[in-house]
N, C-alpha and C positions, 0 to 999 in steps of 0.2 A: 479800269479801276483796280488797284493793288489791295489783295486781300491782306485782312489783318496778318500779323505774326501771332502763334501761340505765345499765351503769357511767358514772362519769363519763370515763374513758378512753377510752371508745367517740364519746359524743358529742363528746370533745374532737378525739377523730381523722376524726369524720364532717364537724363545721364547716372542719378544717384540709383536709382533701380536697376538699370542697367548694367551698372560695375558691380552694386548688389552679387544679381543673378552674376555675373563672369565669375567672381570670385567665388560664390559658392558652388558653383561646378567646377572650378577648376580645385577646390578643398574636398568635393565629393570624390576625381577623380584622383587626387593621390594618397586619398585615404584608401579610395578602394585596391590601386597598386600596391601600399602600403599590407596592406592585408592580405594580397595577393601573392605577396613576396614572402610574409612574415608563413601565409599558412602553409607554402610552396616548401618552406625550409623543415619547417615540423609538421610535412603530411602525418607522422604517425602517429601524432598525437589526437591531430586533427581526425581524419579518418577512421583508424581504426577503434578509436575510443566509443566514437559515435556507431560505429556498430556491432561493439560490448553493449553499450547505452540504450538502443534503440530495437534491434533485432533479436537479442536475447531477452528482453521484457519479458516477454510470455513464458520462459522458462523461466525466470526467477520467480516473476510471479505464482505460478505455479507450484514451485517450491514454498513459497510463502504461503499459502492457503494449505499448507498440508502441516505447515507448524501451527498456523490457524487453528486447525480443525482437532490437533493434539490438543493444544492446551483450553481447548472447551471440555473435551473427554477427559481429560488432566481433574478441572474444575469438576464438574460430575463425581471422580470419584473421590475429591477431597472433600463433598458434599455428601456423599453417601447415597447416590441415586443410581447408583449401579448395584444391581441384585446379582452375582454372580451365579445363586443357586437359581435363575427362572431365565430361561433359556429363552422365554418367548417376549420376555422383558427386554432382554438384550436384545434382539432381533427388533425392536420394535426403536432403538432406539440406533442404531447402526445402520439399517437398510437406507433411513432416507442419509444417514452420514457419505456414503459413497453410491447411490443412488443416481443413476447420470453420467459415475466418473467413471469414463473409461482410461483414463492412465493411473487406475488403481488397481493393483493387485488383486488386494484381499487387506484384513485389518485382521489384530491378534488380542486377545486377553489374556491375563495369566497371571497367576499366585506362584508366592514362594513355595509353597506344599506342590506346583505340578500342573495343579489344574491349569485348561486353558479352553475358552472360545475361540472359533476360525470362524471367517465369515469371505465368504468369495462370490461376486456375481459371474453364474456359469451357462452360456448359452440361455435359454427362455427361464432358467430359472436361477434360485439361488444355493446352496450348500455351505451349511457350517457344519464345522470338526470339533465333539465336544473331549478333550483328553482329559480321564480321571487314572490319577496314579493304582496301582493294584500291584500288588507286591514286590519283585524283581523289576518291571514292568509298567503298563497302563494299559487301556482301555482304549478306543478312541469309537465314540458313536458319529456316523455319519448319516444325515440327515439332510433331504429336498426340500426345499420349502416352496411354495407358488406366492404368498405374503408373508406380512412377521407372524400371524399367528395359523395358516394353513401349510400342512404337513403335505409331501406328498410319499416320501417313505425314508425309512431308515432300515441301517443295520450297525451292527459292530463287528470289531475286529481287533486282536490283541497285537500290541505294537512296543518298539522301543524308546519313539519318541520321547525327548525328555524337553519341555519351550527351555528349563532354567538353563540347559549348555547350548541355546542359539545366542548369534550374535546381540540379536537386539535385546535382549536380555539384561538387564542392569538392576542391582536395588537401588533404595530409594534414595534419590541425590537431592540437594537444593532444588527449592521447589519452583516451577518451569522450566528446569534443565530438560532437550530435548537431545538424544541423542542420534549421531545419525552414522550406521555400518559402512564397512567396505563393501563392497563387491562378496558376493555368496551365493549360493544356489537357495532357493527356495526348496520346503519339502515337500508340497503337495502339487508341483508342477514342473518339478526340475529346473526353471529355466531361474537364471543369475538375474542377480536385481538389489536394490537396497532397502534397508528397512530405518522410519526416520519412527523414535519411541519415547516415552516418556512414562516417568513413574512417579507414586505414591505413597504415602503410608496406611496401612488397612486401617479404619474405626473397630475391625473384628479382633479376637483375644486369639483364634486361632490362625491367625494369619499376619503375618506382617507385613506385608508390601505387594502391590500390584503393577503392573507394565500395562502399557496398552503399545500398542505399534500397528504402521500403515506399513503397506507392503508396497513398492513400484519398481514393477519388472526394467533389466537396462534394453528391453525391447524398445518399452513406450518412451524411456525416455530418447533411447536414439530418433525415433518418430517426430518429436518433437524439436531436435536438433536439428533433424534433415527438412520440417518446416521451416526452419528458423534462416537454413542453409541455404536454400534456393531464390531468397531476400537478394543475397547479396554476390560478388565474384569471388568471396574467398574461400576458406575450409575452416569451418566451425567443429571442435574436439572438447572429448572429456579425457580427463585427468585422472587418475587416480596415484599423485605422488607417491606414499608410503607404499605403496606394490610397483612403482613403475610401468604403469599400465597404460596404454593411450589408443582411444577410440574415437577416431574419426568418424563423423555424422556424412559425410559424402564423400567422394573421389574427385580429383583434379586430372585435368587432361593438359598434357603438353601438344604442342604441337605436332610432333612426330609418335611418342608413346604415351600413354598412359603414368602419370607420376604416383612411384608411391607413397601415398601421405604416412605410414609409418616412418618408413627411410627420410622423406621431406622434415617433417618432424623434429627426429632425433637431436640434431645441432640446436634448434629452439630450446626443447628442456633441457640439454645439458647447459645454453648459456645459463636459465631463469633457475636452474637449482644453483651452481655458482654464483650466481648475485641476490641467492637467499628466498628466491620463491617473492618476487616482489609482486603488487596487486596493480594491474592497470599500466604496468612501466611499458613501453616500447620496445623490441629487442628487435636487434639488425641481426638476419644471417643469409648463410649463402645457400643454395641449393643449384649443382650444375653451373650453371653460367648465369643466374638471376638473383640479383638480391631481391630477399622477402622480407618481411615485418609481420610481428607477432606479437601479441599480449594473451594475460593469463588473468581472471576473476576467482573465487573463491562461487561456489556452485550454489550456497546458502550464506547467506552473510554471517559473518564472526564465526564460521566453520571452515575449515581446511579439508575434511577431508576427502570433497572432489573439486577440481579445477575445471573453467568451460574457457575456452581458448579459439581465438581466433587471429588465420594468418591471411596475408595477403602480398601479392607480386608487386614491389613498390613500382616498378613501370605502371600496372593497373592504374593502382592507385592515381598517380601522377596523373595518366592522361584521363581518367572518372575527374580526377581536381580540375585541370584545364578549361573541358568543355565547361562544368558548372561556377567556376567563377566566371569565363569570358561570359556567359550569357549572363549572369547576376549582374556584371558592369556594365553590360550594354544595353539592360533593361533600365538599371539604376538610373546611368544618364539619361535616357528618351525620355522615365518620368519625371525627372529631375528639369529638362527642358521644356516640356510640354507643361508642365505645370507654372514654372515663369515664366514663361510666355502668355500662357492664361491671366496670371496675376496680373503680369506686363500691362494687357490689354485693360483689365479692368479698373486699374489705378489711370491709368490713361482717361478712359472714359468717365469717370466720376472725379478726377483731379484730386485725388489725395489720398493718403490712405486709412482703408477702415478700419481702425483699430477693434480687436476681440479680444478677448482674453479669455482663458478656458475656464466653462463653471464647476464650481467646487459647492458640494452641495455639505451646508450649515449643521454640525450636528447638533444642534438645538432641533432646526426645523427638521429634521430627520427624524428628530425625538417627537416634536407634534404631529408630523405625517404618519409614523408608524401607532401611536394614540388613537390618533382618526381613522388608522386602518383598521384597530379593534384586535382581541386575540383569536388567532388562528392557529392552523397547520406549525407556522413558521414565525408568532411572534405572541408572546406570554406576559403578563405581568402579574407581578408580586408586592406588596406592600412595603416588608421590610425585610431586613437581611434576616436578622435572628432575635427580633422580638414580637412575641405574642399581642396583639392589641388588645384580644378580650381580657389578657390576664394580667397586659405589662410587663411578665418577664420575660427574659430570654428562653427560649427552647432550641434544641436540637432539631424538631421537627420543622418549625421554621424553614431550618439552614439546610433540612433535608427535602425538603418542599423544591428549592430551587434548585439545589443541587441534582435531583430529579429531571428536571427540564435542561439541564445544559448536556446531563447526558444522554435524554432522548432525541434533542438535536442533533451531537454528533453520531446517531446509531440512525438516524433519518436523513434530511437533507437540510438539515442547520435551520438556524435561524435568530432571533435576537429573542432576547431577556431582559425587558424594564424593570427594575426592583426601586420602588419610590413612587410606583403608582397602582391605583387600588384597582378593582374587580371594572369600576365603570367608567374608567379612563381618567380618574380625577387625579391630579398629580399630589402627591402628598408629602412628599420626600420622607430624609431618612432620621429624620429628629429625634425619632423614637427609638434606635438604635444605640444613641448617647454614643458613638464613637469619640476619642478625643478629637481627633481631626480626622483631613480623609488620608492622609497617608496609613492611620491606622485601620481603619476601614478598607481600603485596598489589600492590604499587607493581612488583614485577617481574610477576606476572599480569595486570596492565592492560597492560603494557610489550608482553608478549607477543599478545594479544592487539589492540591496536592494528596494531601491524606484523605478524602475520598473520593478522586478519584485518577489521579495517579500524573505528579510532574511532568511526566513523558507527553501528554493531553495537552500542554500549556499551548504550545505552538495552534492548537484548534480555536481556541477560546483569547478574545481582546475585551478587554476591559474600560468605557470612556465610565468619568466620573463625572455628570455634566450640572451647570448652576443654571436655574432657567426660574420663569414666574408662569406662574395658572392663571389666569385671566379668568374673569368674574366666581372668583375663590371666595365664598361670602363667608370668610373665620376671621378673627382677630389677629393671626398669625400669617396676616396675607404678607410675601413676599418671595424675595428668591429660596426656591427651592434643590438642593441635589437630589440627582437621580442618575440610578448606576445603568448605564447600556452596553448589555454585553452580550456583543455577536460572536454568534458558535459556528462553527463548517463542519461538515461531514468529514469521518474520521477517515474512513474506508477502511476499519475494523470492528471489531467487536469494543465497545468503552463499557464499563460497568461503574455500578456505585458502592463501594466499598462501605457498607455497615456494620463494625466489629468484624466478627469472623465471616459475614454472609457478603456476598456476592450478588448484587442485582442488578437486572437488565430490562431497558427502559427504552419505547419507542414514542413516536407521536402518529398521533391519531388523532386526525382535527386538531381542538385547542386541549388539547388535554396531553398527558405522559403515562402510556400505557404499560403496566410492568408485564413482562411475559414469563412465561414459565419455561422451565428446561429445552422440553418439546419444543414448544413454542418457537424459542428462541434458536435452535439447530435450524427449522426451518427457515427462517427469518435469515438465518445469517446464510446459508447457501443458495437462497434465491436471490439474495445480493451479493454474489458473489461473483467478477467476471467470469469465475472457469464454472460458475454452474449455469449462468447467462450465457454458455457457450457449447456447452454439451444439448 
């Protein structure tokens, strides 16, 4: 007996999948040629960018939480929470500041009249230098501490010192200007290092301006370069253009001797000063008988005056590309195969195909799921944008109410902001706002948010304007209602809310937005902070 033939439906659908699958691995594999060709031509972009990109992270970063931590101390003393006359004030409010860091110095204070606090963590304990002017001269009391407020001894001693002719030294400039030194010797340790500083204008009659500055020896940050350096096969370098200066974070070995990365070097910065000190560009040179490749970053962003630099043996390079593309394409295909072949099978066995399509989840029903979730941690509701119910007008406090919560989202771990629904999840919308449309109504929440708390924020914060109905809404007014959803992310800085001239700092804590206090809030931002999660 002659078994049946399979349908012809089947085999039409088996040929049709069939060529399917051929052409799309034969489109995966000269894509992947294609791209194996394209990045083969421009390793230097390719490579060495990715390891400015990835391997110096932690140094930039780094640098960044110390401008961080400036314009907190900045804001303090535009605030007038720095007592310069109480020694144990200061202490109390500096120690948890570099408390932990070990790639800190010491931190500085100091008035145009002279004065100055020093603060350095020293083996089991700590020691500040208080410098008061006295005639020709100054004073300096030096002083042990075991906390901010236990002494363990002091003396004094008459000295020359004067902060206002050190480097970091500046009056007061546009306010968050941070500035940041060459290369210099510190006074109270001898050893070279840089100081990143920032200034103010006093609230006192006798004084007019203040500096604060962080101190980081070029011990720690070589430490930190030569971490960064054993990542990878190249030589990772600082810079210091304006002096000419160039500090290699390791040594390269040739085959037969020892290369000197000074000498190595030298062709690199003379090409990158002739093509004007460019940021990220590629530069081909030769050293001996190997072409290298090199690029150069800026040490702190929108600042020049150190460079961190990284070179590499384009042979390296090349055969590091080889192996990891040949394995990317060869992993690419098997899952590319194995997986139509899987498909193959299963359209086979069921005779056709099962159409999916990927779900997109409704932001209506998003809007009544997070209702039914109730307010929490990570999701708040508000009535209206900026009108009172009890009173019917408009208030500030309103608009300062949520404003509140979008900044303690971003200073927490985010979360959404309903504005059109009331305290027990009733949807209410925004009728009572009287906006003319919503375009006005949006454009007055950007409006708002800009001015307090700052355009730069925008990219945290998305704004839906959504039309929805309340179900069993017993008003006369039953029907579609707006309501604003606007999800915030975590900034991974400090955001504040700007009120007139005050400054505040706002966290979550359950369903609520918690204001914190100065104190408070130092701590708060260093215990979220990777390098104090790291120390």
């Amino acid at each position: 007996m002659q078994l049946p033939s399979p349908p012809k439906r089947k085999k039409s659908l088996f040929l049709s999948l069939a060529l399917s699958l051929a052409g799309f691995l034969l489109i995966l594999f000269c894509l992947n040629l294609y791209q194996y060709l394209r990045v083969k031509s421009d390793v230097a972009s390719s490579m060495l960018q990715d390891i400015n990109a990835k391997e110096l992270g932690g140094l930039r970063n780094f640098f960044g939480t110390i401008e961080e931590k400036l314009t907190i101390v900045g804001d303090w003393g535009k605030n007038g929470v720095l007592d310069s006359k109480d020694t144990v004030s200061l202490n109390k409010k500096f120690f948890p500041l570099i408390n932990g860091q070990q790639r800190i110095s010491g931190v500085l204070l100091a008035d145009n009249t002279g004065w100055e606090y020093f603060l350095r963590h020293k083996d089991d304990h700590w020691l500040t230098r208080i410098t008061q002017p006295k005639g020709q001269g100054a004073i300096a009391l030096y002083t042990s501490w075991k906390g901010p407020e236990k002494s363990l001894s002091s003396h004094e001693k008459p000295t020359r010192y004067d902060p206002r002719k050190r480097p970091w030294f500046h009056p007061s400039r546009k306010s968050g200007d941070i500035l940041w030194t060459s290369l210099y010797s510190f006074v109270e340790t001898g050893k070279k290092g840089i100081t990143a500083s920032v200034s103010w204008d006093s609230p006192k009659r006798k004084i007019s301006y203040f500096v604060f500055g962080i101190d980081i020896s070029l011990e720690q940050i070589q430490q930190l370069m030569h971490h960064d350096a054993k990542k990878n096969g190249g030589l990772i370098f600082l810079v210091n253009a304006t002096e000419n200066s160039i500090l290699p974070a390791n040594k390269l070995s040739g085959k037969e001797n020892a290369i000197d990365a000074k000498k190595l070097l030298a062709p690199l910065m003379d090409q990158w000063k002739t093509a004007g000190q460019p940021v990220l560009e590629t530069i081909r040179f030769s050293y001996g008988s190997q072409q290298w490749l090199g690029s150069l970053q800026p040490l702190v962003r929108d600042k020049t005056v150190f460079w961190i630099g990284v070179a590499a043996p384009e042979k390296e390079l090349l055969l590091n590309l080889h192996h990891t593309l040949f394995r990317i394409d060869l992993t690419d295909f098997l899952v590319a195969t194995a997986g139509g072949m899987l498909l193959l099978l299963m359209i086979w066995k069921n005779g056709g195909f099962g159409r999916s399509e990927p779900m997109k989840v409704d932001p209506v029903v998003r809007l009544h799921a997070l209702i039914n979730q109730g307010e929490g941690a990570d999701v708040e509701f508000k009535s209206t944008v900026r009108t009172n119910l009890n009173t019917g007008k408009t208030g500030k406090e309103i608009e300062f109410a949520w404003l509140k919560s979008v900044v303690a989202f971003m200073n927490s771990k985010g979360g959404t902001l309903l504005i059109g629904v009331d305290d027990t999840g009733r949807i209410t919308g925004l009728d009572a706002d009287n906006f003319e449309n919503n375009d006005r109504c949006l454009l007055h929440l950007k409006n708002l948010i800009n001015q307090h708390i700052g355009a730069e924020f925008s990219g945290f914060i998305n704004i839906s304007l959504l039309s929805c109905e309340q179900e069993n809404f017993e008003r006369e007014d039953v029907g579609e209602k707006n309501v604003l959803m606007i999800d915030v992310i975590r900034a991974g800085r400090p955001v504040f809310l700007k009120i007139g001239k005050n400054e505040e700092f706002y966290i979550r804590s359950g369903p609520s937005s918690v204001k914190l206090s100065p104190s408070q809030m130092i701590s708060y931002v260093l215990q979220n902070t990777p390098s104090r999660k790291r120390a």
